[in-house]
LUMDREN-580241 format. One record per residue: residue number from 1; residue in three letters; z, y, x of N, C-alpha, C in turn. Coordinates in steps of 0.2 Angstrom, whole numbers. Each point is the difference from the previous one (the first is absolute). Layout:
N
marmi, drenlo, nzz, nyy, nxx, cazz, cayy, caxx, czz, cyy, cxx
NUM, Ala, Z, Y, X, Z, Y, X, Z, Y, X;
...
//
This chain:
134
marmi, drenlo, nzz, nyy, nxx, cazz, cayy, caxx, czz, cyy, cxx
1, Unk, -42, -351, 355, 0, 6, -3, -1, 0, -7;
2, Unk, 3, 4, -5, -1, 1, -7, -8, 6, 0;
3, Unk, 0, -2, -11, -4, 5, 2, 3, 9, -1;
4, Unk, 6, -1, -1, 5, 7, 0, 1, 2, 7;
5, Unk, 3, -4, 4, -2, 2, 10, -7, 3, 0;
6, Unk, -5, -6, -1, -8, 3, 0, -2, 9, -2;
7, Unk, 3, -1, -7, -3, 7, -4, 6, 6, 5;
8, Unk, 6, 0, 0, 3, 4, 4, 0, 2, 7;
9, Unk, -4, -5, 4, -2, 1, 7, -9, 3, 1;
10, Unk, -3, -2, -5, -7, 3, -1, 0, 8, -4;
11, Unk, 5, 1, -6, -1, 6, -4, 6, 5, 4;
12, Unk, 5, -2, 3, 5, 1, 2, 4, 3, -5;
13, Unk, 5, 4, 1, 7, 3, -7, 1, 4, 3;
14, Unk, -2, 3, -6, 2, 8, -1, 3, 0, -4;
15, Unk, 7, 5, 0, 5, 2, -2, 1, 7, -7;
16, Unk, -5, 4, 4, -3, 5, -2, -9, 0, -4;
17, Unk, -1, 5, -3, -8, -2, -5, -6, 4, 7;
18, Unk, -3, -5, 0, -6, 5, 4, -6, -1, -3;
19, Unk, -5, 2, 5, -7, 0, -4, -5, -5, 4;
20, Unk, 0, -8, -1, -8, -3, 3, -3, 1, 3;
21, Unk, -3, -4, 3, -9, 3, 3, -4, 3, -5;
22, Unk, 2, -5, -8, -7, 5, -6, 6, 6, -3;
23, Unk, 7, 3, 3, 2, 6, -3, 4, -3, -6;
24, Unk, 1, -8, -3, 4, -1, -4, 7, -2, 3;
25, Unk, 4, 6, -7, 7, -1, 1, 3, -9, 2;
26, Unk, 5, -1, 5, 2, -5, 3, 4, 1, 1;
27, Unk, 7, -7, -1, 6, 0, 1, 3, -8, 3;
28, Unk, 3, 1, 2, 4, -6, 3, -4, -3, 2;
29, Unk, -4, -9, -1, -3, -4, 6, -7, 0, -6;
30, Unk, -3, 6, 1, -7, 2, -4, -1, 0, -8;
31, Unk, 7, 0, -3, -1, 2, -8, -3, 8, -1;
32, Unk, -6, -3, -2, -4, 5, -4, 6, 4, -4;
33, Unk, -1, 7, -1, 5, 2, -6, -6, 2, -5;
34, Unk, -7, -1, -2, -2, 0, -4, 1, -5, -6;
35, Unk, 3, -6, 3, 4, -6, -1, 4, 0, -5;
36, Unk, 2, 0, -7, 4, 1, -3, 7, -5, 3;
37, Unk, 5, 4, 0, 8, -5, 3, 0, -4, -4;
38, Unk, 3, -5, 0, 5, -4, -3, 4, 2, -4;
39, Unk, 2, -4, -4, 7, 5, -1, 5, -4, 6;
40, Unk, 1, -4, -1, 5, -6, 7, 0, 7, 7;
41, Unk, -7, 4, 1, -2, 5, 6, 5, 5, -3;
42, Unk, -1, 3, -6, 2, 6, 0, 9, -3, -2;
43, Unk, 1, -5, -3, 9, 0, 1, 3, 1, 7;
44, Unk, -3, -6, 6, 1, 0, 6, 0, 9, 2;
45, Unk, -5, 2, 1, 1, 7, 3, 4, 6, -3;
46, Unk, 2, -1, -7, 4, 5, -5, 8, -4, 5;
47, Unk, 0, -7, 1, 8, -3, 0, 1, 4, 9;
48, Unk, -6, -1, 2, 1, 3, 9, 1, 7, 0;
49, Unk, -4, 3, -5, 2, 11, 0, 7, -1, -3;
50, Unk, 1, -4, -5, 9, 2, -3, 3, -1, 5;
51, Unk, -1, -6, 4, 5, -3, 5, 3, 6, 6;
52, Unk, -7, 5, 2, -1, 4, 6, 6, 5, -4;
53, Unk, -4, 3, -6, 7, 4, -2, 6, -2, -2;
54, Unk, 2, -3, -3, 6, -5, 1, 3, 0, 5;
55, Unk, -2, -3, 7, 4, 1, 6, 0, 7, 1;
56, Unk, -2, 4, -1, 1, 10, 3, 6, 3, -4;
57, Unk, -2, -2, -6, 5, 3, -4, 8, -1, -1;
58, Unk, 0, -8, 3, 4, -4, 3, 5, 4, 4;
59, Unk, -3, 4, 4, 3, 4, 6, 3, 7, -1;
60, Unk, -1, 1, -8, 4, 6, -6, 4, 0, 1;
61, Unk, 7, 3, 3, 6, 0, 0, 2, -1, -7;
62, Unk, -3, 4, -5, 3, -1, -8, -2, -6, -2;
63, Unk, -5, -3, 2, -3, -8, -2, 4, -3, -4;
64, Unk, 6, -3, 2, 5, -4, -2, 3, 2, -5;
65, Unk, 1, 6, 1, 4, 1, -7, -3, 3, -7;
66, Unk, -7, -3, 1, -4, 0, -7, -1, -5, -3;
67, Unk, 0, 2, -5, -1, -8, -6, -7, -1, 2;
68, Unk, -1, -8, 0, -9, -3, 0, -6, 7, -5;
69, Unk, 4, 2, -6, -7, 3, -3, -1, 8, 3;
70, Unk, 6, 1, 3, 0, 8, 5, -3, -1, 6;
71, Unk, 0, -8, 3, -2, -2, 6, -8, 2, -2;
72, Unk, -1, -4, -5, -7, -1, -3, -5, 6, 0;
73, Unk, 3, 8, -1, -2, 5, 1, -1, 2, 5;
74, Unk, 2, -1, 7, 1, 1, 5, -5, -5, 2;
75, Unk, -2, -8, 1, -5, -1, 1, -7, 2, -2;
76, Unk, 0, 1, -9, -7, 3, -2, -4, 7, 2;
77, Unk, 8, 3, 0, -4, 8, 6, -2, -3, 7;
78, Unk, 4, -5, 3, -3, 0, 4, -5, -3, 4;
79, Unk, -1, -4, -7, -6, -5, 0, -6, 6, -3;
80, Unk, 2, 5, -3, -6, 3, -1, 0, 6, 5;
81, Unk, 3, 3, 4, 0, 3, 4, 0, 1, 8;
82, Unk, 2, -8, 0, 2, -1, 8, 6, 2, 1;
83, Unk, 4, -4, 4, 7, 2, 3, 3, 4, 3;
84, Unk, -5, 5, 2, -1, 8, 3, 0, 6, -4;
85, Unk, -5, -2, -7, -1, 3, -6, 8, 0, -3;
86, Unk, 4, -5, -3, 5, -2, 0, 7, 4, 1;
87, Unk, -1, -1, 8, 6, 7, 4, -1, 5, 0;
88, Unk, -5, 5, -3, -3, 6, -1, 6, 1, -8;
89, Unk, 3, -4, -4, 1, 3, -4, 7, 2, 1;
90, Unk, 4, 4, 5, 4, 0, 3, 4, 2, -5;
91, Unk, 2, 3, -5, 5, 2, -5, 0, -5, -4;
92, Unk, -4, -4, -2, 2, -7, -6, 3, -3, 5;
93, Unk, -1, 0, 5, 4, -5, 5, 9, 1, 0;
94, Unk, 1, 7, 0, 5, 2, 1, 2, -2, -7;
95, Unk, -3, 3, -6, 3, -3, -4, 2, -5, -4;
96, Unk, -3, -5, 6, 2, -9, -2, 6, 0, 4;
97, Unk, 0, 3, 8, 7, -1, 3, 6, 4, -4;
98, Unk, -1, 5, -4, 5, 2, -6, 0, -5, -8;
99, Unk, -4, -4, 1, 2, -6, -5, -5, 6, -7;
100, Unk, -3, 5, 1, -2, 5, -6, -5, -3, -2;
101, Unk, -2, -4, -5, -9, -2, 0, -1, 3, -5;
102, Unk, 1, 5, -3, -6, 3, -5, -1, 6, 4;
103, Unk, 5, 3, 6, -4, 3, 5, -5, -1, 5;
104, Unk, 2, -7, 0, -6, -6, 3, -5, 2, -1;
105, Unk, -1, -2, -7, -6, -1, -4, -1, 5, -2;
106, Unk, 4, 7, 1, -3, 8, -2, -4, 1, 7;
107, Unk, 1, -2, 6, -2, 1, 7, -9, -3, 1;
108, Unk, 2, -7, -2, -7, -5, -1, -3, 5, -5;
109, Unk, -2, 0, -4, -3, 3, -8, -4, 8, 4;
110, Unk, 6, 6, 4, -3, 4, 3, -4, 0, 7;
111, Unk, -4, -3, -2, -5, -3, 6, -7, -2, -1;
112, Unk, -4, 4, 6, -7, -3, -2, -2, -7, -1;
113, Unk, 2, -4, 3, -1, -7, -3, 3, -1, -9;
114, Unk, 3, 2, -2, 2, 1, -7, -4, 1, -4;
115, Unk, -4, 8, 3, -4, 4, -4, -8, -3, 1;
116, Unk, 0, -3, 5, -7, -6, 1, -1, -5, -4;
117, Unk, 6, -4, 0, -1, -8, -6, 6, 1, -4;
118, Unk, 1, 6, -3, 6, 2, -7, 4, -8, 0;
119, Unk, -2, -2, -4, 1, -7, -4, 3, -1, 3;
120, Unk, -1, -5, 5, 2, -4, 6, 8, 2, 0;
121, Unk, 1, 6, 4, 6, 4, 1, 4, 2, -5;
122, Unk, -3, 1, -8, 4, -1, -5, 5, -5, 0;
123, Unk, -2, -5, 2, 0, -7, -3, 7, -2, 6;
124, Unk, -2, 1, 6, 3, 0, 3, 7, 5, 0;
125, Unk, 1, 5, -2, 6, 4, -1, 3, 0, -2;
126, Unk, -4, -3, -8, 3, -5, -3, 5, -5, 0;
127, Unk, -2, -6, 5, 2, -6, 2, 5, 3, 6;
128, Unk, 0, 7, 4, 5, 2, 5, 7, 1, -7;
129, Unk, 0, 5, -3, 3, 0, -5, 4, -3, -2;
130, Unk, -1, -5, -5, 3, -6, -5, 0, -7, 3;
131, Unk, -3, 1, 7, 3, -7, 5, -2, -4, -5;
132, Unk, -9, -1, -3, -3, -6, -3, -6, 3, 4;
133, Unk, -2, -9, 0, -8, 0, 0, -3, 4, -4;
134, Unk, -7, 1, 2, -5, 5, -8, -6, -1, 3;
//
């Protein structure tokens, strides 16, 4: 036996954040999250949520025929929305399968998540737009 077996047969693994016997937040095989991450921790979990939206989006009928920085719009909403949040925006959609993208980004822009983190989705309309990173 290691002592990695040891700590994950006694702490067990959780997947999800729960709460202790004293009430402190806990994740995975007993990290405190009062615990500042690593950065090593926070790149691993940033590269595992991109990966999850990556494969969803993946399943986009329009997927393919977007350039990488149109792709890239499409994951950061999705990454900030969830992949549910995502398919809700049922007219940019259409207007990505019409190849229209400042109707795209007139569609993303007219939206509560727009008017919640402004910037963000500027930036982003942008980037649907003029097919560059921003």
């Amino acid at each position: 036996m290691t002592i990695i077996e040891q700590l994950k047969r006694d702490e067990g693994i959780r997947r999800t954040a729960y709460q202790d016997s004293l009430g402190i937040w806990t994740v995975g095989v007993g990290h405190n999250l009062r615990v500042p991450l690593s950065d090593a921790a926070i790149e691993q979990i940033l590269a595992d949520d991109l990966l999850a939206v990556d494969t969803a989006c993946r399943a986009l009928p329009v997927w393919y025929q977007l350039s990488p920085a149109r792709q890239g719009v499409l994951l950061n909403m999705a990454f900030n929305l969830g992949f549910a949040g995502l398919m809700g925006f049922q007219k940019m959609h259409a207007a990505l399968r019409a190849h229209d993208y400042e109707r795209a980004a007139a569609e993303m822009l007219d939206s509560d998540a727009a008017r919640e983190v402004g910037a963000r989705y500027d930036r982003l309309a942008k980037q649907m737009i003029e097919d560059v990173w921003v």
